[in-house]
N, CA, C and O atoms as a GROMACS GRO file, in nm:
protein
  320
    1UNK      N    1  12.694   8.986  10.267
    1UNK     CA    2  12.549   8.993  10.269
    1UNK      C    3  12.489   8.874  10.195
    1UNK      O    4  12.382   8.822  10.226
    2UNK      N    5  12.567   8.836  10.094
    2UNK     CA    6  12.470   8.690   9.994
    2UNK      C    7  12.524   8.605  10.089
    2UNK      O    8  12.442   8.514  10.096
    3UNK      N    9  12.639   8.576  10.185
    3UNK     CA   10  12.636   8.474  10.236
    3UNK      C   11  12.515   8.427  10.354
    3UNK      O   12  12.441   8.331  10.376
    4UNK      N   13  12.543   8.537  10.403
    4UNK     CA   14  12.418   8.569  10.536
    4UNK      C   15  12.284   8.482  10.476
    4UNK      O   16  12.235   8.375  10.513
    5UNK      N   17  12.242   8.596  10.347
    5UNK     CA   18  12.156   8.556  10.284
    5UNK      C   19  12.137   8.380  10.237
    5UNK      O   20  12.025   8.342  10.269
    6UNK      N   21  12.181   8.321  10.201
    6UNK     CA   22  12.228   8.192  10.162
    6UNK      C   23  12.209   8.131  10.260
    6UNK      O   24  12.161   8.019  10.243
    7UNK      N   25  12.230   8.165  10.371
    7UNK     CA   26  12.237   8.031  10.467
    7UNK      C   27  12.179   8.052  10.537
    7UNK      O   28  12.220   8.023  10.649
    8UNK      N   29  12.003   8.138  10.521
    8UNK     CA   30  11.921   8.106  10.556
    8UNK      C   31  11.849   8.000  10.519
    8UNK      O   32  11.903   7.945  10.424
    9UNK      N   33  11.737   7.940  10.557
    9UNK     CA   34  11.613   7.849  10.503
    9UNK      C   35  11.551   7.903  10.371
    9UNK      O   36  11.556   8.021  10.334
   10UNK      N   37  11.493   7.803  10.306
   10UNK     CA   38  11.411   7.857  10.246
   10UNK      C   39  11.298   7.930  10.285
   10UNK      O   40  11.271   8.037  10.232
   11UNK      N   41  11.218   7.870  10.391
   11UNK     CA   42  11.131   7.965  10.444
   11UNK      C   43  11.157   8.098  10.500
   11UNK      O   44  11.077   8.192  10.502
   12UNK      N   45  11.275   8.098  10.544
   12UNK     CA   46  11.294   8.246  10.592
   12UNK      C   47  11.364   8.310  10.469
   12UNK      O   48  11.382   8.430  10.487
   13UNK      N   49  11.405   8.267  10.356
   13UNK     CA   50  11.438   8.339  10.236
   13UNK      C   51  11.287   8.429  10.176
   13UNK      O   52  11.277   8.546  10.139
   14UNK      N   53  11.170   8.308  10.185
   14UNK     CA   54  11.046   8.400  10.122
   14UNK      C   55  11.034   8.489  10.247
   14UNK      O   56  11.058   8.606  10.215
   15UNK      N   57  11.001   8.475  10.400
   15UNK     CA   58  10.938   8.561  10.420
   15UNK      C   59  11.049   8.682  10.436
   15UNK      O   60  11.008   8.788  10.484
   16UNK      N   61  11.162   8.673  10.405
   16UNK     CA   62  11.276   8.805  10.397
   16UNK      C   63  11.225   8.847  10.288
   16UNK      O   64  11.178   8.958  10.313
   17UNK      N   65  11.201   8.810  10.135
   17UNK     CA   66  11.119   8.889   9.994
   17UNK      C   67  11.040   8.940  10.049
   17UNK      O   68  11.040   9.063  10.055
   18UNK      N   69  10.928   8.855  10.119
   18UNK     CA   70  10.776   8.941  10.143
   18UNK      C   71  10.824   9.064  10.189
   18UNK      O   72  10.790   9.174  10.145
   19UNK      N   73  10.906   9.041  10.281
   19UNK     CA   74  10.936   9.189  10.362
   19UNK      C   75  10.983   9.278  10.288
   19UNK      O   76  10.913   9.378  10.303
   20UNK      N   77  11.089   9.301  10.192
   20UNK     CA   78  11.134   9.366  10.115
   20UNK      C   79  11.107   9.395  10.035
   20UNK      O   80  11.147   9.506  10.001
   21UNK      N   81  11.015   9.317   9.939
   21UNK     CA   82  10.902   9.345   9.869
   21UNK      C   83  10.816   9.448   9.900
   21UNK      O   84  10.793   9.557   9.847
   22UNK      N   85  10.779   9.400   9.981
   22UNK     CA   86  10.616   9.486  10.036
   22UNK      C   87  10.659   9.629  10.047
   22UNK      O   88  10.623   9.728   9.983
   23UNK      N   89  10.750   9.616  10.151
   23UNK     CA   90  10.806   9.726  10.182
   23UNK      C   91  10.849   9.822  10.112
   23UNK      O   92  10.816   9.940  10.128
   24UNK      N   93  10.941   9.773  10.010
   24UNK     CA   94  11.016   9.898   9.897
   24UNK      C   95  10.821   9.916   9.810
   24UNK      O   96  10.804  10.020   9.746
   25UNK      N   97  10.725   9.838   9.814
   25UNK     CA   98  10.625   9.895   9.755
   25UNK      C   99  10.527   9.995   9.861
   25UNK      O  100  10.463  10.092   9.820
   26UNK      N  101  10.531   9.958   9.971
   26UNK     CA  102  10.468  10.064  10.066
   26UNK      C  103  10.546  10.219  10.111
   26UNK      O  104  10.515  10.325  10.165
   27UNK      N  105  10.655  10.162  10.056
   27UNK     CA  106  10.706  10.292  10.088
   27UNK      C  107  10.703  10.397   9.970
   27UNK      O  108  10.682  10.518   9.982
   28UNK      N  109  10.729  10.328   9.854
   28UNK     CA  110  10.663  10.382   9.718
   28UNK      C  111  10.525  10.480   9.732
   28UNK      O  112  10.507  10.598   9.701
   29UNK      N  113  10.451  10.395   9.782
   29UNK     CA  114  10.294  10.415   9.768
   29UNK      C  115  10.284  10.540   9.878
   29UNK      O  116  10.215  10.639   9.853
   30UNK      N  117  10.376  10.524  10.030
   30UNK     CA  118  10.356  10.651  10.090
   30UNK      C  119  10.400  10.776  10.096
   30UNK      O  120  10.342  10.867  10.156
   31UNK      N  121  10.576  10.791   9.991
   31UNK     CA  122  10.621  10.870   9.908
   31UNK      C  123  10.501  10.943   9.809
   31UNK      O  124  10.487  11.065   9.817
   32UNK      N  125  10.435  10.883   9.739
   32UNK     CA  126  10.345  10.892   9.617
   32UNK      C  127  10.273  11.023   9.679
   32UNK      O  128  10.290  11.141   9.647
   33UNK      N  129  10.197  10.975   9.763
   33UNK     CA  130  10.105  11.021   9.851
   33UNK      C  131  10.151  11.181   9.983
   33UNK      O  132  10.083  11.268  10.037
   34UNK      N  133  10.247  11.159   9.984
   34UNK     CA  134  10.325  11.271  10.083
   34UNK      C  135  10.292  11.347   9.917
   34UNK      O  136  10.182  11.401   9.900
   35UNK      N  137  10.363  11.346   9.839
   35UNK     CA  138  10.394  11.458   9.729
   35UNK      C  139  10.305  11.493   9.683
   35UNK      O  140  10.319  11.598   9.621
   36UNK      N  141  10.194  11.444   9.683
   36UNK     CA  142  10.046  11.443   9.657
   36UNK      C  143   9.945  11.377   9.511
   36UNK      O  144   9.835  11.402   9.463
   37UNK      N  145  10.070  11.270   9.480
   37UNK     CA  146  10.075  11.214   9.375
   37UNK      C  147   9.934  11.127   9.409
   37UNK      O  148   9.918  11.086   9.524
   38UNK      N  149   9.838  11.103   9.312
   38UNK     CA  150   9.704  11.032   9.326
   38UNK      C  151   9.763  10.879   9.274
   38UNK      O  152   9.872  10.866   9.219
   39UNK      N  153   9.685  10.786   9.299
   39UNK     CA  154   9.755  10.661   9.251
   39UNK      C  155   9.580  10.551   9.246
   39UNK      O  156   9.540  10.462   9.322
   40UNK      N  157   9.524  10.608   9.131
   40UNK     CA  158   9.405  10.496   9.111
   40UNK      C  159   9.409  10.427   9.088
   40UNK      O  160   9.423  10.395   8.970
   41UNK      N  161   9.397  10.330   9.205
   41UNK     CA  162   9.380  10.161   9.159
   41UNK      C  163   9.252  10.114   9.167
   41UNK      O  164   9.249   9.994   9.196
   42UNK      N  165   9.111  10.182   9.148
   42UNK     CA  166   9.001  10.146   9.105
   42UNK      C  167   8.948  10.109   9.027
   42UNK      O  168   8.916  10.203   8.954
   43UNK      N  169   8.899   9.984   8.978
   43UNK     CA  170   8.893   9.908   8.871
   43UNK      C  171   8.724   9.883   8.860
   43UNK      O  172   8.665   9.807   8.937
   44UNK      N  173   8.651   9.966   8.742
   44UNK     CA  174   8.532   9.900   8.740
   44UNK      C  175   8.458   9.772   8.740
   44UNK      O  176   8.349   9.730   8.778
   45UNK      N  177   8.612   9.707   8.652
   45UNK     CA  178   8.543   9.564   8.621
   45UNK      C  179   8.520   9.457   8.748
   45UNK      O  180   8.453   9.354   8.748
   46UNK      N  181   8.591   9.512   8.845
   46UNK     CA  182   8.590   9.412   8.968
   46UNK      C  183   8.437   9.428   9.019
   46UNK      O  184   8.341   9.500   8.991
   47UNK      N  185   8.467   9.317   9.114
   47UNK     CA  186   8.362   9.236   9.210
   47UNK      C  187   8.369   9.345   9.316
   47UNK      O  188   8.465   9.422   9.324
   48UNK      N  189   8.230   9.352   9.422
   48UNK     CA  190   8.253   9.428   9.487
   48UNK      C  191   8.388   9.358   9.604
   48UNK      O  192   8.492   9.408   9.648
   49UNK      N  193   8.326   9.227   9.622
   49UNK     CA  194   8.440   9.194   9.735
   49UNK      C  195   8.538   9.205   9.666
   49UNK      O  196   8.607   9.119   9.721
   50UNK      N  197   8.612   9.253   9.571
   50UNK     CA  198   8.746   9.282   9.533
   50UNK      C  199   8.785   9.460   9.525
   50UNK      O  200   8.890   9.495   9.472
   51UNK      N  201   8.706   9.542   9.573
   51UNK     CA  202   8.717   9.663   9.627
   51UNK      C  203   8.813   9.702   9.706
   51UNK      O  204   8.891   9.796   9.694
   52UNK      N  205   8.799   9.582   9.828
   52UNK     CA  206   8.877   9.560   9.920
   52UNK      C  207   9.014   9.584   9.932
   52UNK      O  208   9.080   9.650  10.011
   53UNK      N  209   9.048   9.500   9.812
   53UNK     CA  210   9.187   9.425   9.762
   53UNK      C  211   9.238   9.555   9.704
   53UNK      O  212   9.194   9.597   9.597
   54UNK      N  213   9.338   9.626   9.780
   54UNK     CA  214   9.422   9.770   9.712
   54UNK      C  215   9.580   9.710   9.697
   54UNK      O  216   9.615   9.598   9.735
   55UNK      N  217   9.663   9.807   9.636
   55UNK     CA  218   9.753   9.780   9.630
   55UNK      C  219   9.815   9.814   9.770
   55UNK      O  220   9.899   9.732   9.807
   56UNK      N  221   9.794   9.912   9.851
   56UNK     CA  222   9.822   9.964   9.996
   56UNK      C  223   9.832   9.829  10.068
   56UNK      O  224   9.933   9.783  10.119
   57UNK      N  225   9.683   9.761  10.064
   57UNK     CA  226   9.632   9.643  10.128
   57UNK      C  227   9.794   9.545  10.107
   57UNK      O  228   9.872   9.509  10.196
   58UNK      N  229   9.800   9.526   9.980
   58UNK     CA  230   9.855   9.423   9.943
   58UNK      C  231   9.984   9.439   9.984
   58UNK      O  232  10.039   9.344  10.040
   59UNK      N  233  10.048   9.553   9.963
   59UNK     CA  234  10.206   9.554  10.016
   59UNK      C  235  10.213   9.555  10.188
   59UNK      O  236  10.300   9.501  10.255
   60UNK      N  237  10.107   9.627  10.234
   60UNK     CA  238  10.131   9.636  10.388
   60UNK      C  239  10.168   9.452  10.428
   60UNK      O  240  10.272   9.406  10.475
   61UNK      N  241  10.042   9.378  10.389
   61UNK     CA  242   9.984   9.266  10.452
   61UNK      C  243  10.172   9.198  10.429
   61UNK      O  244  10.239   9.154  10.523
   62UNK      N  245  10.214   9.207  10.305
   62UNK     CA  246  10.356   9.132  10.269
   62UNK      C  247  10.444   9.164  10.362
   62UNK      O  248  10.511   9.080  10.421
   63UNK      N  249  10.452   9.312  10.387
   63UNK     CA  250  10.543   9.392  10.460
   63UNK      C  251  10.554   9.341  10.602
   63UNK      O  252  10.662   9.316  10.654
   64UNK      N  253  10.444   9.327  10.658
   64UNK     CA  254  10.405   9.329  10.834
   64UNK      C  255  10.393   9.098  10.810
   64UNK      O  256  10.422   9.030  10.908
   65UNK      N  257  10.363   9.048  10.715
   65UNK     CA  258  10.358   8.906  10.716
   65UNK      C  259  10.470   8.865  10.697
   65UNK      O  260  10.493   8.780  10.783
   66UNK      N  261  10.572   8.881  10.617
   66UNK     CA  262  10.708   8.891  10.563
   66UNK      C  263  10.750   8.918  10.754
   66UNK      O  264  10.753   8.808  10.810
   67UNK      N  265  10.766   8.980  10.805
   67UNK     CA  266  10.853   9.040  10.931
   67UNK      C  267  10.804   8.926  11.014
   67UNK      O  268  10.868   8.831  11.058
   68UNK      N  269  10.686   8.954  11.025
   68UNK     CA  270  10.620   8.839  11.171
   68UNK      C  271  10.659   8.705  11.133
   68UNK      O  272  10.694   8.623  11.218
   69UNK      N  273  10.656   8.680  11.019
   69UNK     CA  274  10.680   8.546  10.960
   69UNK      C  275  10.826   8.497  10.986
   69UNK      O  276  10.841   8.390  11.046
   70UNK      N  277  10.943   8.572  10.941
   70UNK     CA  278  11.093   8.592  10.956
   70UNK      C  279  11.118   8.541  11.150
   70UNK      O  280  11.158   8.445  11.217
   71UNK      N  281  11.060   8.684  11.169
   71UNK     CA  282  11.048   8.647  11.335
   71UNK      C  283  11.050   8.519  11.403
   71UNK      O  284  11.132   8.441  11.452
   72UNK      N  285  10.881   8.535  11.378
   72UNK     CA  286  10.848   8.395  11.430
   72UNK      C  287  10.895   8.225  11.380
   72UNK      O  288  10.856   8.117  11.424
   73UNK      N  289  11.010   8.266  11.251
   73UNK     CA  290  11.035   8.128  11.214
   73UNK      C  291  11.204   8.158  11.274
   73UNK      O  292  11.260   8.053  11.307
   74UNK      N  293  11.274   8.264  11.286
   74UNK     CA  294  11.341   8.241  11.364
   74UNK      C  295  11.349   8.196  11.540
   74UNK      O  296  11.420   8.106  11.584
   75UNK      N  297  11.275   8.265  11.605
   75UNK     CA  298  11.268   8.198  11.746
   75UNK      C  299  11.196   8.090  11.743
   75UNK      O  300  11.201   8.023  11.846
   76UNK      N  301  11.130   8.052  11.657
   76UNK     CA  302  11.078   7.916  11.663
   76UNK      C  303  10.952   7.917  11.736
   76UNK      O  304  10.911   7.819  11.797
   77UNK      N  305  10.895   8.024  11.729
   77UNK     CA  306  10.762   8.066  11.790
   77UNK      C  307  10.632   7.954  11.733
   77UNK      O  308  10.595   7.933  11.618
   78UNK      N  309  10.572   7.878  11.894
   78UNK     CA  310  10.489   7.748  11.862
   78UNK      C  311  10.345   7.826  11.865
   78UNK      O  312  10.311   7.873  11.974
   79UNK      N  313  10.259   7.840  11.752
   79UNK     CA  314  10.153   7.885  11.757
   79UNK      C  315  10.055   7.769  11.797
   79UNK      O  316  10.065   7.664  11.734
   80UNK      N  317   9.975   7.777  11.883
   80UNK     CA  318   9.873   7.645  11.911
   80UNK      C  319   9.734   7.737  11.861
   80UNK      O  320   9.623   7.685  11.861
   0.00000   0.00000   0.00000
């Protein structure tokens, strides 16, 4: 498995983290939530445009960018 790993690119080394990252945190977050565990990440001090910005937000976007990213830098997918 570290060899596999290794002799990828660097670019496909990050977007393999993003993925695994995100992921072992989205799956966290939807465990949490099945059990009925509350998980406030509401922060008064923020901006409203930083409302937005959840931790849900943040692991999905890694999770699903991490994969498409992997993907698309393996087939060599030409975005115009």
């Amino acid at each position: 498995m570290i060899e596999w790993y290794q002799a990828l690119s660097i670019a496909e080394q990050c977007y393999l983290v993003c993925a695994v990252v995100g992921g072992i945190a989205f799956f966290i977050e939807l465990m949490l939530v099945l059990f009925g565990a509350e998980v406030n990440t509401d922060f008064d001090i923020s901006d409203f445009a930083f409302k937005f910005i959840s931790i849900q937000g943040l692991s999905a976007f890694g999770l699903v960018g991490g994969l498409v990213g992997f993907y698309a830098y393996d087939k060599q997918v030409k975005v115009y």
